[in-house]
C-alpha positions in Angstrom: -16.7 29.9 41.6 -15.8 26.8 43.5 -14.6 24.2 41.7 -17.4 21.9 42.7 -19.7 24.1 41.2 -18.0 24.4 38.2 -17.7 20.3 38.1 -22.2 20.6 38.2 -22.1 23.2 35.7 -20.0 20.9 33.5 -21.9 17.9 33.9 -25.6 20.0 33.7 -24.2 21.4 30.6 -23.3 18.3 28.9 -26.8 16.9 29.3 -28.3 19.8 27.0 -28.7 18.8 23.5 -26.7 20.5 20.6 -28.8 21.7 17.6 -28.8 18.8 14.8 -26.6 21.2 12.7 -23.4 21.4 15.1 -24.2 17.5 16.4 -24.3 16.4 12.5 -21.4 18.4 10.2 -22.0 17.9 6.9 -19.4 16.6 4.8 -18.5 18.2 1.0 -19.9 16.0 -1.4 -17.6 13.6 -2.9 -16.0 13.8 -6.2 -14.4 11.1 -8.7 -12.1 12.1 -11.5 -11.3 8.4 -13.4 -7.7 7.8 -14.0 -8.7 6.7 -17.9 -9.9 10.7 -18.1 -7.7 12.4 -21.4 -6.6 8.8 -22.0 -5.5 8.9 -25.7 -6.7 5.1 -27.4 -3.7 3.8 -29.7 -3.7 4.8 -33.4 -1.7 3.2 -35.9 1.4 5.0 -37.0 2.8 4.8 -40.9 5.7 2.8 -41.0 8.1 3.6 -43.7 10.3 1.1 -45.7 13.4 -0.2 -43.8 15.4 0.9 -46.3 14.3 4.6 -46.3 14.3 4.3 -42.3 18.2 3.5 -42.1 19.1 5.8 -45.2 17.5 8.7 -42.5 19.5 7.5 -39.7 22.9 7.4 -41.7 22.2 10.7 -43.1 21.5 12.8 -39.7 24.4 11.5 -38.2 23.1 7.9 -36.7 22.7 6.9 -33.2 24.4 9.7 -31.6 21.6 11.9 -33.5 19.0 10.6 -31.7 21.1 10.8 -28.5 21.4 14.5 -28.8 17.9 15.4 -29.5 17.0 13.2 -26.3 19.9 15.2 -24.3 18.6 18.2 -25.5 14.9 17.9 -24.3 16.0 16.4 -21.0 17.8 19.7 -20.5 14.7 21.5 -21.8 16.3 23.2 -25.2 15.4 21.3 -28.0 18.1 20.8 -30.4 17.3 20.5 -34.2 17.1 17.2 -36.0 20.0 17.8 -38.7 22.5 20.0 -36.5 25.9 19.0 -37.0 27.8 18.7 -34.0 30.9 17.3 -32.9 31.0 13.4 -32.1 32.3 12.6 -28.4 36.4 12.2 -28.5 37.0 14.7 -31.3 38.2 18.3 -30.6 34.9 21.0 -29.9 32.7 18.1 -28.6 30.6 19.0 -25.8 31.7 16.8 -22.9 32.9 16.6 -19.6 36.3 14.6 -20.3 36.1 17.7 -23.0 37.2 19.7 -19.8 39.2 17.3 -17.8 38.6 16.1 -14.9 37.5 19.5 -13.8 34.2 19.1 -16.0 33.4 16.1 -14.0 33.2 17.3 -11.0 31.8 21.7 -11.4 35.8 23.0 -11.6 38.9 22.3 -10.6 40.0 20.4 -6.9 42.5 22.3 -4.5 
C-alpha cells in the first residue's frame, strides 16, 4: 500500500468514534485508611513510690540494667530483667575493647 493511502486510512480512521467504554476508562474506586486507625488513646499508668522505684533500680544492677535489656531487644533476643552479667571494664564483660582492637573493627588488621 502506498504510503499516501496509508496517510487517508489513518486520518479516516481517526474520525470514527471509539465505544464510550475504551474513550472513558474507569478508574478503581478510591479508598482512605485514616492515619488515627489502631491509634491507642493514653491511659494512666500506676506510679510507684520513689523510694520503692530506686530500691528496684539498685537491686537489678542500676543503669547499666536497663541498658542491657535495651541492647538486647535492639539485637532482637531479649535478655532477662535480673541476669547478672559482667559490668563493662571487668574481666568476661561482653565488649569490643573486651577483644582489642580486633573487636572493633570484625578481626584482626594485616
Amino acid at each position: 500500500m502506498p504510503l499516501h493511502a496509508r496517510i487517508v486510512s489513518m486520518v479516516l480512521l481517526s474520525a470514527i468514534p471509539l465505544p464510550a467504554a475504551v474513550a472513558q476508562p474507569v478508574a478503581p474506586a478510591a479508598t482512605h485508611r485514616s492515619a488515627f486507625d489502631g491509634y491507642n488513646r493514653f491511659a494512666e499508668q500506676p506510679v510507684a513510690p520513689w523510694r520503692t522505684s530506686n530500691e528496684l533500680v539498685a537491686r537489678i544492677g542500676g543503669w547499666k540494667a536497663y541498658a542491657r535489656e535495651a541492647a538486647a531487644a535492639h539485637e532482637g533476643a531479649a535478655a532477662p530483667a535480673g541476669a547478672p552479667s559482667a559490668p563493662a571494664g571487668e574481666p568476661g564483660a561482653a565488649s569490643p575493647a573486651a577483644a582489642g582492637h580486633a573487636g572493633h573493627h570484625g578481626g584482626p588488621k594485616p
